[in-house]
Each structure stands twice: as C-alpha cells, then as structure tokens.
N, C-alpha and C positions, 0 to 999 in steps of 0.2 A: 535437500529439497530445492535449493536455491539453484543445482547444477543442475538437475533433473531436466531435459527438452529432449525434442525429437533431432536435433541436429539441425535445425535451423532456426533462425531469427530472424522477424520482419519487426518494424517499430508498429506502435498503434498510432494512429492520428486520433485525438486534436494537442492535447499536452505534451504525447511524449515526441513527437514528431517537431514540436517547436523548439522544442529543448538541445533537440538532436541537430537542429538543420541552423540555430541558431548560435548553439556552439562552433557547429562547423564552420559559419558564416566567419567566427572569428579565427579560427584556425586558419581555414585559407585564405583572406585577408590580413594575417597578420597584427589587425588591431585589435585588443585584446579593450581595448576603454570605448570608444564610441564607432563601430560598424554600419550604424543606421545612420538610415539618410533621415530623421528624426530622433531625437530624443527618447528612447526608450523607459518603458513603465516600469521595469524588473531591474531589482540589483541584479549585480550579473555574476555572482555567487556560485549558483549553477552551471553554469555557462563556462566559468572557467575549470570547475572541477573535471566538466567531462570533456571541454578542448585542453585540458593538464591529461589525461587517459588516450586522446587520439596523438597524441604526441609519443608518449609512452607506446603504445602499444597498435596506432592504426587508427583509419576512420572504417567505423563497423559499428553494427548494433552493438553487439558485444560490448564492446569499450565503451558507449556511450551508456551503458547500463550498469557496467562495474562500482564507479562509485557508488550508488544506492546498495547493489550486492555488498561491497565492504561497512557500509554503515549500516544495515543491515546486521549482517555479524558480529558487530561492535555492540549493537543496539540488542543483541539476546543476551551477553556478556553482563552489558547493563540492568537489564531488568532479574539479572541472575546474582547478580552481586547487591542492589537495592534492595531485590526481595528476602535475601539472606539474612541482611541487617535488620527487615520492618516482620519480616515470618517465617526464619527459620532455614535450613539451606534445603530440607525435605521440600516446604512450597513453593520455596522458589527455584529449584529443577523444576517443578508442575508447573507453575507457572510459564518458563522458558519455553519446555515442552508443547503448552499450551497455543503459545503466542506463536509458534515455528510453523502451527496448522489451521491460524488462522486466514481466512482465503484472502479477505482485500490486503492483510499485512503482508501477507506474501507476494502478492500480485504487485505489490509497488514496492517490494524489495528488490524487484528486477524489472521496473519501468526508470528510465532514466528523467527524472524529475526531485525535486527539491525536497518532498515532501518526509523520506525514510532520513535524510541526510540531517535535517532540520531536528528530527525528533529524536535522535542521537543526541543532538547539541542539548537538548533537554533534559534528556533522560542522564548527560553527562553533568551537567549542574545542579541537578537533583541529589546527583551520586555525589557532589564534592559538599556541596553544603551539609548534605548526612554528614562527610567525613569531615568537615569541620567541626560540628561538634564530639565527632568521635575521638578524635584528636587533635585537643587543642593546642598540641607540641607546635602540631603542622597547620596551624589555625589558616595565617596569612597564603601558605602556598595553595592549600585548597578554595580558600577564599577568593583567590584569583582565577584557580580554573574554572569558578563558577560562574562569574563577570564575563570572564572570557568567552566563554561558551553562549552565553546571550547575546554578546555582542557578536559573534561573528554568525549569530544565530538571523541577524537582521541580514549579513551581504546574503545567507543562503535566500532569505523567505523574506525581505521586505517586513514591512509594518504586523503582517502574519503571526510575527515570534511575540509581538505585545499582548497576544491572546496565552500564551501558556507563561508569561510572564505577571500578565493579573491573578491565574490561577494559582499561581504563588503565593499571592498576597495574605490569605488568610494563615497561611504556616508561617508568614513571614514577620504579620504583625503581632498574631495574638501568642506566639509562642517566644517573639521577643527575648522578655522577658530573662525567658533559659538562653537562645543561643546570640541573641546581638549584633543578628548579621544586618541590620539596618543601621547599625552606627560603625561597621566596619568601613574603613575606605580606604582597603583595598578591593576588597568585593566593587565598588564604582570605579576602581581604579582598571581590573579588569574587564570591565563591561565595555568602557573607551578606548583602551588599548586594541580591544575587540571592534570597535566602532571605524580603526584606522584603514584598515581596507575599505570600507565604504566611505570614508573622506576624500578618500586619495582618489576612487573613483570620481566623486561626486563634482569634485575641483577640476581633474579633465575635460569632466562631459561637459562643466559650466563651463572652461575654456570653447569649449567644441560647439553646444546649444546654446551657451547662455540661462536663462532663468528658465527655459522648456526644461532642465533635464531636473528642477524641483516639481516644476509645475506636473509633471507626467507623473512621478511617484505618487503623489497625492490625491492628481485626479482619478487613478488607479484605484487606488484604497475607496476614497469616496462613489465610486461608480459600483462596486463590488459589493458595499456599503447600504446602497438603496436599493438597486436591482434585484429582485428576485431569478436565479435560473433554474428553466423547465418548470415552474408553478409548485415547485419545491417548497411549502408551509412550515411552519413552526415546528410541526410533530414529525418534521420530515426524518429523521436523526432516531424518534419514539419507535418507526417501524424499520429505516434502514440497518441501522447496527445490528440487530437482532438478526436480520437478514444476512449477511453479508460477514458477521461473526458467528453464525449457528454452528453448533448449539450451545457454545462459551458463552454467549452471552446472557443465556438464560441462568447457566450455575454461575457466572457474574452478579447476576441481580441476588441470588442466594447469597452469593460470599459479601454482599455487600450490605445485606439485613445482617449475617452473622456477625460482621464487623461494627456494624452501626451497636447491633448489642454488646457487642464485647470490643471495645475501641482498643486500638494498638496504640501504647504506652508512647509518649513523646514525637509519633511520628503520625497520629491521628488525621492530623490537617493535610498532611501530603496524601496520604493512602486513600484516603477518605475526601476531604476539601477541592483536593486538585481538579478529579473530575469530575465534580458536579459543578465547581466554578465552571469549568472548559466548556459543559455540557451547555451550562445554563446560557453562556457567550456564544456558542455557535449557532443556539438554537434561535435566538436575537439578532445574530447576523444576516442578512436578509440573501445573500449570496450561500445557497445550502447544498453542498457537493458530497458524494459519499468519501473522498478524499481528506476532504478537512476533518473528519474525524478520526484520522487515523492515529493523531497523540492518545486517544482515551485507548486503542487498543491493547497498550500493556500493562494497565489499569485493570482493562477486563479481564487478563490475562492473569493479574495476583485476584482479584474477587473469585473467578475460576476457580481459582487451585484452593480458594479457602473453599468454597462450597462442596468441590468435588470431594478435598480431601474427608472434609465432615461426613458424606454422603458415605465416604470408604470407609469408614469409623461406628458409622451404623451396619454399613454392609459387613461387618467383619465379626462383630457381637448380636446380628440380625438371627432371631428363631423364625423360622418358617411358621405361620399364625394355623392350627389345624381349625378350618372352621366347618361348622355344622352344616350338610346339606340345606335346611331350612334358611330363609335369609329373613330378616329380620333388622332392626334398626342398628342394635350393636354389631350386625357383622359388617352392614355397611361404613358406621363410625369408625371399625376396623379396619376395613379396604384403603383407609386414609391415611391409618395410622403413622406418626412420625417412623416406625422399628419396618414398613413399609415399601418407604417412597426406592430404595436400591431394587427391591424387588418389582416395583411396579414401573420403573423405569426401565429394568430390564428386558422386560417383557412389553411396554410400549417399543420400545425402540426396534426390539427383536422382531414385529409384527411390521415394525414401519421398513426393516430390512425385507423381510419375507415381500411387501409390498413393491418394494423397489426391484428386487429378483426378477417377481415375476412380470412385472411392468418391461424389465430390461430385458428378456428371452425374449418377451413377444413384440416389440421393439427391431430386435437382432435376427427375428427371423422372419418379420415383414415390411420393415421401415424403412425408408430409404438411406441411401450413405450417408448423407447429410445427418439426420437426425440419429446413426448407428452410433456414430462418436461419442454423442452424449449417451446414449444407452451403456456402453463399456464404464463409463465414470459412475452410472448407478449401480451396475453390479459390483465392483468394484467396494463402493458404499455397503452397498445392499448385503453384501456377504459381510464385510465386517461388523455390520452390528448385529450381526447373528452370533456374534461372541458374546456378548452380554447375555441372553439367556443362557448360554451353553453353560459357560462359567457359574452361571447362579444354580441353574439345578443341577452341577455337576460339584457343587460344593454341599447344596442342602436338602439334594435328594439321591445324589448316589455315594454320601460320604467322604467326597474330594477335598478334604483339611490345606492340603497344599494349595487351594486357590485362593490365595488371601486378598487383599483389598487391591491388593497393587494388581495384580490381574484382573480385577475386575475396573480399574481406572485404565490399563493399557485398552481394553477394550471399547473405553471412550477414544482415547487419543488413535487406534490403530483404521479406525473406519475413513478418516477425516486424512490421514498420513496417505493411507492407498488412492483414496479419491483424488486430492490434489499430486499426490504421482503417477496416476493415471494422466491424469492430466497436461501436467507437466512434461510426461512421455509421448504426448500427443501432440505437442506444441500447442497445445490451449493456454499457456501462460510464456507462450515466447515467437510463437510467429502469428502473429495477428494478423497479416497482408499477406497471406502464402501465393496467393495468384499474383499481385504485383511484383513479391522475392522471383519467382520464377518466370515472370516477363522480364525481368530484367537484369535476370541469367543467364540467358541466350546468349550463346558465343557473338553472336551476330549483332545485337544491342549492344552489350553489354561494353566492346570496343567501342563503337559508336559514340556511345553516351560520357564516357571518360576524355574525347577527345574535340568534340564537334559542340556545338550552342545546340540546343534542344527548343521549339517553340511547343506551345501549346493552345488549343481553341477549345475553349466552354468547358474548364477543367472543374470541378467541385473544389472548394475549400482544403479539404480533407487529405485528397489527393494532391492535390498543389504541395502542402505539407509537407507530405513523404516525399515528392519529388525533390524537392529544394537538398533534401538531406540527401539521398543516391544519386543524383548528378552532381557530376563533378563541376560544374558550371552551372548559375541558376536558371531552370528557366523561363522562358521568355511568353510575357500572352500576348496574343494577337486577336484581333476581335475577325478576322476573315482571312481564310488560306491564297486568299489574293495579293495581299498585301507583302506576303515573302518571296525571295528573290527564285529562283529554279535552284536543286539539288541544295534545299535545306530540309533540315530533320523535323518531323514533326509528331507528338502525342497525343492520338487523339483517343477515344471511345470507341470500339468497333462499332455501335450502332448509329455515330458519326460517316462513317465512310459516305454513305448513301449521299450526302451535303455536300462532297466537295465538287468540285464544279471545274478544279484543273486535273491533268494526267499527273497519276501517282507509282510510286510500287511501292511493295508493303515490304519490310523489313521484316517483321516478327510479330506476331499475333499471340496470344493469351489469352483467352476468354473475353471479358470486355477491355482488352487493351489492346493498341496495336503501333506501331510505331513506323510511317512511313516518309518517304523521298520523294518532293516533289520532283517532277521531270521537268526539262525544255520544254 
C-alpha cells in the first residue's frame, strides 16, 4: 500500500513542503544546527532524518518521505507484536490489517513530516515497558529502550511527545505497584540519554541566537496552546476520526464497550487508559488538526479487531431469524437482535455499495474528468462491499459452509484495501501538485531553474513552499518586475502576465504557471 502511486510525486504544501524545503535548506547549506536567519521553533529531528535520506539516496520527494514510509513499517510491526501480548496474535493480525487501510494513517505514512516517525517512538516504548515486565531477566535493557524512545521522541515532535507521555500516567502510576517502572532509574536514565541530541542542539543554537533559540520553543508550544485553528471546537476529534478512520472507527467504539466490559488482564490502563487520556488532551488543546490524532489510530486499530472479531463470532454461529410476513412488536425487537447486527450490517453496507455503483456509472458517464477520478475510487468501493451480502446469503441461503467468519471480515478489510489502491494508483496519495511536478519538468525549466536564481512577484504562501524545496536556489520576492536587472528569471501566475509592464519571453507555460526572461 505504501508503494502503490501512479509514478510520480509532488509534495503537498503547507507541512509537508516545510519539512522538505527546510531539510533541504540544511543539506545545501551544510549546517545541519542553526540555518536560520532566526532562531527556529522546531527541534530539528525531522529535519535531519530526511536531510540523513537526501544524502543517502538524492534530493527528491521520494527520499524526503522514506523516513515516515520506514517508521511507518516499523510502526505495523509494533502494534503487531503489542497487540499479540494485550489480544492474542489472531487480533492482533486484524488489528495490523486494520490500521494498513486506515486512510489519514496511511496518508502520513508517506507525507514527510514528524508525525508517523514520533508515534513509532511510542508505540516502541509501550512495546518495551510490556517487555519489561515480561521479562524481568532483561528488566534494565528494556527499561532503557523505553526512556530512550521518549526522549528522542522530543528532538522528533518538540514538547508534542509530553501529550502521549501523560497518557502513560495512569498505567504508570496505578499499576505501580506490579511493575515499578517509576522507581526504576534507568528507565530516567534512558529518557536523558535520549534528551542528548536535543542538548547538544540547543547549546549551538544558544551559541548561534542566544536566549531566542529557548525563547522560540516555548513561544511555539504556547501560541498552539491558545490559538484555535480553522474554528476547529472541542468536538472537533467527536466528528473527525469517525470521518477519516470509516468505518474502523465505528467497530472501535464497539471494541471498546466490549473491552471496557471485559478489561484486559494487567494491561487495562494501556489498552484502555492510553486513549481516552490522549483523547481527553487533545480535545483541551485549543490547536485541533486531523494530524494530531493520528497516535489513537492504532488504538482504534486493536478496539477494531475486538469488535469486528466479536461480530465474526456471531456471524459464524448466526441462524437466519425465519420471520412472519405480519410485522408486529416482536419481529421488530428481532430486526435488532444481538444474533443480527453481521446480518444487518451486511446488507446496510451492501445497499450503501449498490448506492456508490450506481452514483459512480452515472458520474463516469456524464461527469467531467475532474470529478471522473473520484467516481473510479467509488466503484472501486462500491463493488467491494458488495461482498458482504454475497458472502452472508451465499452461506445462509445457498448452504456455502466454507464462508466462515474470516471471509466475511476480508470483506470488510477488501473494499477499503481497493479504494485506497485505487487511489494510491491515481496519485491521489502521492502527487498532490501534479500541474506544478509538470511545469517544472520541462526540459526547458527544468535546466534553468538548477542553475540560475529564480525571482518571484505576488506568489501565495503555499507555492512559495514548494518552490523553496524544487529550486535549487531559493527564491527571491520582488514586490515589482521593475526592480530586476534584464535577462533574469522570473515565476509568475499566467493570469499575472497581463501586469507586467517590461518586454518579456516566456520560457514554459503550465496552466497557471509560467516562468519567463525579462528582455533588454
């Protein structure tokens, strides 16, 4: 899923294009501790993982997004191996499986930013503190990777990592007790050791800024702190996950009633505690991005695989209810019934497929190209959840024994697997800038821009962004085409053109981009 693109890559502005052009910054400059002409707000964590990749392997999207793809990878491994030890190694495949198709988890497994990399570090100190109490031979060295992993969880994310570090707290203090990892010290010992890379920076930048380069971390946190962005409310999180993890998130909230009923032996506070602390903090945090919630998605990921697996466990032992044409009070208290909901899920969803079908023909055969794209990714959809009825009345009405649960749980995971590889095969989850990638492919640019200083007049934010990261030099604003000398480069807007007021020629044109040579 992770490889799955159409063959090319563009970045997306506004985060991942900062990350990318901000790396760079330090790659081709050389300094790898203080590049700004100020004090910057971000440890630079990131920054060097993905100028450590343009080194390794090139300055490209690609490499600038490999780190998150490898932690990423690391990070199913993990919720494969935690969910083994808290549910068994059955849930925790489903589980994995789960989290592989879920769309924002996967969409910033291959954006290059902090966020996949950070909750690695998480999900790896969760994994050792289990293994410390699993074995206590190996008590101290686990104990360290756990420290370790928080602390180095601050150069990736800043002050960020202390949100899934409170969410610790309640496993950490009331469970005590059993495993004693608050009077271990080395567990502290690794967390500072972890803390040395961001010393070592911090001592530079103070060489470099002085008291700015504390002052900037903090006023950071605090401005993120108070500010709401986009009028994003408390409930914001109440409607986006559900959104943006559908329909995991709904058999989430199942697996998490069945769990709250039936609590998981010594490991309750984690499974359970972790994310409703994390929830209950972010919803608090007045800075509310569909981003920051991306730690609870391998949480939802084991609550999933308990509900679905439950639902397969009805669907398996389920009798078809033979009801009476007449309808009456008990047939409706029937229609409800717990021995049910596999059936009546299969046939909602079945209908919601049938609905996306015919939405996406008639889409495909009157729509325009723009909107064709997204029609392919509903049918796509649309046909796979037309396995779930198939499979149900092809087991309890045409006597099909061999469709056991597991077929009927592939047929959750396969509709969601085709849509995000439709997807994915569309470059809908990897070239985000496809007009810009191709303005600035042009044999004719593309030399250009590798060689010469680049100005630009009245550029958006956005685009600035991307630019900084594809030229090879940064470029330059000028508030009027007056003001630059004869035969310098200039990027403007094609609906710019009509403004400029000296003789031009155009180099290379793209839709709204064009990139011309003032004259003598």
């Amino acid at each position: 899923m992770l490889l799955f693109n159409s063959g090319h890559n563009s970045l997306i502005a506004h985060d991942e294009g900062l990350y990318a052009s901000r790396a760079r910054l330090m790659f081709d400059s050389g300094n790898w501790i203080a590049p700004w002409e100020k004090a910057h707000h971000k440890t630079p964590g990131p920054y060097w993982l993905i100028a450590s990749f343009y080194k390794l392997f090139g300055i490209s999207d690609t490499s600038a997004r490999l780190p998150s793809m490898i932690a990423g990878i690391f990070s199913f491994w993990l919720v494969y191996e935690i969910g083994k030890i808290m549910l068994g190694k059955k849930l925790a495949w489903l589980a994995t499986a789960i989290l592989s198709v879920e769309f924002l988890w996967l969409q910033y497994c291959r954006l290059s930013s902090p966020d996949v990399p950070m909750i690695f570090l998480v999900l790896l100190a969760i994994w050792s503190l289990i293994k410390t109490e699993l074995h206590p031979k190996y008590r101290y060295f686990w104990s360290f990777i756990a420290g370790l992993s928080l602390g180095l969880g601050f150069l990736i994310r800043s002050f960020m990592i202390f949100l899934p570090i409170i969410a610790l707290l309640p496993y950490l203090i009331w469970e005590h007790r059993r495993h004693r990892h608050l009077t271990n010290p080395i567990l502290y010992l690794g967390f500072f050791v972890g803390l040395i890379p961001t010393c070592v920076w911090l001592w530079f930048s103070w060489l470099h800024y002085g008291n700015q380069s504390f002052e900037e971390l903090f006023k950071f946190v605090m401005r993120l702190g108070s500010e709401a962005q986009d009028n994003n409310g408390p409930l914001f999180y109440v409607w986006n996950i559900p959104l943006k993890a559908f329909p995991w998130a709904f058999f989430g909230l199942l697996g998490l009633f069945l769990t709250l009923h039936r609590p998981i032996p010594r490991y309750h506070l984690i499974l359970v505690g972790f994310p409703l602390v994390l929830f209950v903090e972010l919803s608090i945090f007045t800075t509310r991005l569909p981003h920051y919630s991306l730690c609870l998605y391998p949480f939802i990921a084991w609550f999933a695989s308990v509900g679905l697996n439950w639902l397969g466990n009805i669907y398996q032992i389920a009798i078809p209810p033979q009801l009476p044409l007449q309808k009456n009070k008990k047939n409706i208290l029937t229609l409800f019934a717990r021995k049910n909901l596999p059936r009546n899920l299969s046939y909602g969803f079945g209908g919601l497929g049938v609905l996306l079908v015919i939405a996406s023909i008639g889409v495909l055969s009157w729509g325009d190209s723009d909107i064709r794209k997204y029609a392919i990714i509903g049918l796509a959809m649309g046909l796979g959840w037309l396995i779930l009825p198939v499979v149900w009345i092809s087991r309890y009405h045409f006597g099909k024994k061999f469709l056991t649960a597991r077929y009927w749980i592939a047929g959750w995971l396969i509709p969601c697997w085709l849509a995000l590889a439709t997807m994915g095969s569309m470059g809908l989850l990897s070239d985000y800038n496809p007009v810009l990638r191709t303005f600035l492919q042009q044999s004719a640019i593309a030399s250009i821009i590798q060689t010469h200083p680049i100005y630009f007049v009245e550029i958006d934010a956005k685009t600035k962004v991307l630019l900084n990261f594809y030229f090879s030099t940064r470029p330059q604003p000028v508030v009027s085409i007056s003001q630059l000398p004869a035969l310098s480069y200039v990027f403007i807007y094609t609906d710019q053109s009509y403004k400029l007021s000296r003789p031009y020629r155009i180099i290379g044109t793209e839709k709204e981009y064009q990139l011309i040579q003032i004259l003598p």
